[in-house]
N, C-alpha and C positions, 0 to 999 in steps of 0.2 A: 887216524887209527884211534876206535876209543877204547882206553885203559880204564879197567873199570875195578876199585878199590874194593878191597875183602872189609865189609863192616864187621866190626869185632863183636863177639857171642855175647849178648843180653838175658837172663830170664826174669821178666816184672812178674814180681808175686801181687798178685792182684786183692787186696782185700774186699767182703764182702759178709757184712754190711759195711757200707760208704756211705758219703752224701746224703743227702738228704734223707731225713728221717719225717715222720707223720706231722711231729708239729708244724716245721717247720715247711711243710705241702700246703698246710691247712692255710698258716698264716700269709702264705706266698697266694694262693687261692684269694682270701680274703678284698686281698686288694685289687687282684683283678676284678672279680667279681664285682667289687663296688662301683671301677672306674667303668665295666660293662653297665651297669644296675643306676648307677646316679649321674655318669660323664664325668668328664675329666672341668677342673682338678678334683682328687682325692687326698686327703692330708694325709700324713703319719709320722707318730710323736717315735722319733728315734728313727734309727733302722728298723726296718721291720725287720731282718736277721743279720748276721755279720757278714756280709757279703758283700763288699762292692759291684762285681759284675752284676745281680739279682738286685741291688738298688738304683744300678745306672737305667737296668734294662725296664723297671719299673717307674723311674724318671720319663723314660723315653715315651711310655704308654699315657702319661696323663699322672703318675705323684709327685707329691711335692711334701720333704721329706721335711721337718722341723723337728729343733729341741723340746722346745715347750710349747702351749697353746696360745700365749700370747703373740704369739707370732703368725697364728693365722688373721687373714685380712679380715673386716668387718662385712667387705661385700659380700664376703665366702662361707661366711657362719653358717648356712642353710647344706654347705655342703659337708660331705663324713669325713670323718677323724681316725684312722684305724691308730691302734697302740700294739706296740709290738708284742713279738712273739716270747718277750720276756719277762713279760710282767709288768706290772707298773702300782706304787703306792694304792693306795684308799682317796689319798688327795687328789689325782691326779681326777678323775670320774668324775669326784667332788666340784671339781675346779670346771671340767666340762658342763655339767649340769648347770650350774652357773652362771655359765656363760650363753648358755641355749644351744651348745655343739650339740650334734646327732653324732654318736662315738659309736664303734664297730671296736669291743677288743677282740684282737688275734694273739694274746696270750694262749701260751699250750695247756692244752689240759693237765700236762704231769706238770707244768707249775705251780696251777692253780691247784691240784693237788697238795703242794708244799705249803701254799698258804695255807689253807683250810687245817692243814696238822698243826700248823706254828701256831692256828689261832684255836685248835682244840688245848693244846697245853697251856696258851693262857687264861681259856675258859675255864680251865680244872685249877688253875690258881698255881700253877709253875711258870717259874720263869725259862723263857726260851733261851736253847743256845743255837746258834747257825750255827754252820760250818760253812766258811765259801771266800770267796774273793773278795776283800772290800772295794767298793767301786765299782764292782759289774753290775749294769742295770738289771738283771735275776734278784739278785743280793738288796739291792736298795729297793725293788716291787716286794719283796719277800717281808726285809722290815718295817716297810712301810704299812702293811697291815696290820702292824701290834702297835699301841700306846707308848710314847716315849718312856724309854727306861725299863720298858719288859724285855729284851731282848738283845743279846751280848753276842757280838760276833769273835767266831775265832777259828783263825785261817792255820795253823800249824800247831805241830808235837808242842813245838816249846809255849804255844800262845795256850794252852791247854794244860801245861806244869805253872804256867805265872797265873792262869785264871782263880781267882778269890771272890766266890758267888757270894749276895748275903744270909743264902737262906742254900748251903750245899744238898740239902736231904730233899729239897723240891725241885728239881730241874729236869726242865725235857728237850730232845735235839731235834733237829730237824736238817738234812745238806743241800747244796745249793745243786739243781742235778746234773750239772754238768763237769763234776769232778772228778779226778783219777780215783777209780774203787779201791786201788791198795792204799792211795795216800789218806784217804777218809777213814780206812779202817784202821791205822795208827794211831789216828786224831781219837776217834770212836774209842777207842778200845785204852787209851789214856786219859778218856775223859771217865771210863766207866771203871779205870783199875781206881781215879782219885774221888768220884762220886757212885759209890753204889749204887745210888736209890736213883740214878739218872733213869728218866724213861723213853723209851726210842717211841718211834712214831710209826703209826697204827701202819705204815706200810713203806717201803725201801724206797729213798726218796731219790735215789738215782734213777734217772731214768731208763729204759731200757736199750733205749738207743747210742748212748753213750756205753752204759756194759758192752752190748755187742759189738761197736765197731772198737772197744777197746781187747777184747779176745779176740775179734778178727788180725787187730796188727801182735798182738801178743804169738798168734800161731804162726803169723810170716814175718817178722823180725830176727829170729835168730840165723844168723849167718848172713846177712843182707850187709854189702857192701856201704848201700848208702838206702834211706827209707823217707820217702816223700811223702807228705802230709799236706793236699789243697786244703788253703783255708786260711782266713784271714787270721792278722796279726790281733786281734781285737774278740778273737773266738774262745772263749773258755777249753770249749772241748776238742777244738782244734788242736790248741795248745798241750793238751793233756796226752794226745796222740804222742805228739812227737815225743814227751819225755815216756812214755809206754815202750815206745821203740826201743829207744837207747835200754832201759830196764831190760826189757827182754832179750838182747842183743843183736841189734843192729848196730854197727862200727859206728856210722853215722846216722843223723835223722837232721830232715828241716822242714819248714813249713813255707807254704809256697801259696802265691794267688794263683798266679798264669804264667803260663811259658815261658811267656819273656821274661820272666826273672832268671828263671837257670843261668847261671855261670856255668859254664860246660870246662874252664880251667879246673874251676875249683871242683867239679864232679867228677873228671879224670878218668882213670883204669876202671872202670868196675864190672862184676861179673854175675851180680845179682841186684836186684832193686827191687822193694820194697814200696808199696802205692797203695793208698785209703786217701779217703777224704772226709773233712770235718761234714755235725749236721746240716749245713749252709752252705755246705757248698757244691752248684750244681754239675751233673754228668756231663757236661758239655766239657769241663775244663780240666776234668780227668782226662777226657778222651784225645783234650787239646797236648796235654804232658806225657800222655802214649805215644801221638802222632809227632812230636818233638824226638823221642828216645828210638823211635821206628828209623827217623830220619838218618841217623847215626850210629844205630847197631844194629843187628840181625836180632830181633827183638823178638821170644816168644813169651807168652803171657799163660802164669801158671797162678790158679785162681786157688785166693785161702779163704774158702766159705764156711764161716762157725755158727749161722743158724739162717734161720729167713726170719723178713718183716712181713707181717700181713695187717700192721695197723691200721686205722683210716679212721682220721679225728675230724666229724661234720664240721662246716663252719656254722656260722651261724645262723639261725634261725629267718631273718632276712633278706638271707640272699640264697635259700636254696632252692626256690626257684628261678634261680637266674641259668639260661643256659650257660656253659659252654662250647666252643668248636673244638674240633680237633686239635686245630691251629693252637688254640688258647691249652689246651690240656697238655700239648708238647712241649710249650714253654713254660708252663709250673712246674713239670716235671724236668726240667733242666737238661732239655735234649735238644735244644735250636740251636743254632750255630749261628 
């Protein structure tokens, strides 16, 4: 006789926009495309995004992933070099040209945006301030484009009451675009109650992807028992999610690769849940964290949609006529399994 168990009431608030965002299409694009366009191998300096699944599955096709250039082989110099999708110094191109690499960058255009401002204000003779994380390769391609000693980073309230410019009445900002918009507008706005004449940058250097999937969990976080966030440990905007959550109220929030991490102890009674995904991270493994919570609740899916994307950032100029199959376009788009 089969006894068949009552799964207990679930509703996943579905955020929307999720995962992947335009750069991060273009820069996943990129690489395919070359390894279709040149054969495998194809280099790339860093992650091409914060994603493990999206670099294994890109290992798998023919990259081969390095820190620096000096590490690609001599026999391979003939083949491409993509650079990630977060930037990368002045030196770094420098250092390729060099060397005679054929380099493909898949930096996003709203970064390259950022540079372009940081290097408008020190064209007009101000010294820049970031805003952003020190250490994240955004932050280090960002000031790598200004001259040593033009350019001051400052990551909080308080790094912004201790900051002592030498010249306060000349200063312009520029932020790194994958930061929390209320936390940047604290920093911003304590930067501008202690320097008036601070000048902001010819346009909002967050990007739009990060605003919206930050109102998307802001509209479905309050009340939510516990609020999942795919996305690597290593993701700026990943990261920025989960603490959005908790702000807006959700009891709990965490940040999750795949499946197999849940601890199902530690996630317990709950009767609502909370799901978005960082810009790297693809639909598949959202879909993989539904099909985990289906498993174990009567799970209905109630969708918190706070605008639409219709971005689409060309890659580059070399490989757009390369085709793609079907095949290939369901996998940048983050729907294989």
């Amino acid at each position: 006789m089969n006894i068949q168990v009552k799964k207990p009431p679930l509703t996943i608030r579905l955020c929307g926009p999720r995962g992947f965002c335009a750069g991060v299409d273009r820069a996943i694009q990129i690489v395919v495309l070359a390894l279709k366009a040149y054969g495998a191998p194809v280099y790339v300096r860093h992650e091409i995004v914060h994603n493990r699944y999206v670099v294994e599955g890109l290992e798998a096709k023919g990259a081969i992933f390095v820190e620096e250039l000096d590490e690609i082989p001599v026999e391979h110099r003939e083949q491409p070099v993509v650079f990630s999708a977060h930037g990368v110094p002045k030196s770094v191109p420098e250092d390729a040209q060099a060397r005679n690499l054929f380099y493909l960058d898949a930096t996003c255009p709203l970064v390259s945006k950022v540079h372009k401002q940081a290097m408008r204000h020190q064209r007009l003779g101000r010294h820049v301030v970031l805003i952003g994380h020190a250490g994240h390769p955004e932050v280090i391609g960002t000031m790598g484009q200004l001259p040593p000693g033009t350019v001051s980073l400052i990551e909080t309230v308080e790094d912004a009451d201790g900051y002592e410019p030498a010249d306060p009445d000349n200063l312009g900002y520029v932020t790194q675009t994958t930061l929390s918009v209320d936390d940047t507008a604290g920093v911003i706005a304590r930067l501008t109650e202690r320097f008036p004449n601070l000048s902001a940058p010819a346009a909002d250097s967050i990007c739009y992807a990060t605003t919206n999937r930050q109102e998307a969990v802001k509209e479905a976080a309050p009340g939510c028992d516990l609020f999942i966030v795919v996305g690597a440990p290593n993701s700026s905007n990943s990261k920025r999610l989960v603490e959005v959550a908790l702000r807006a109220g959700a009891r709990r929030s965490m940040l999750v690769q795949r499946a197999a991490e849940l601890d199902w102890n530690e996630i317990g009674d709950i009767r609502t849940l909370g799901l978005s995904a960082g810009a790297s991270a693809p639909e598949v493994i959202v879909d993989e964290i539904i099909a985990a919570f289906k498993a174990r609740f009567d799970a209905e899916i109630e969708l918190a949609v706070t605008a639409e994307e219709t971005e689409n950032f060309l890659v580059n100029r070399e490989l757009r006529g390369v085709p793609l199959t079907v095949e290939d376009m369901a996998w940048v788009n983050g729907v294989r399994a």
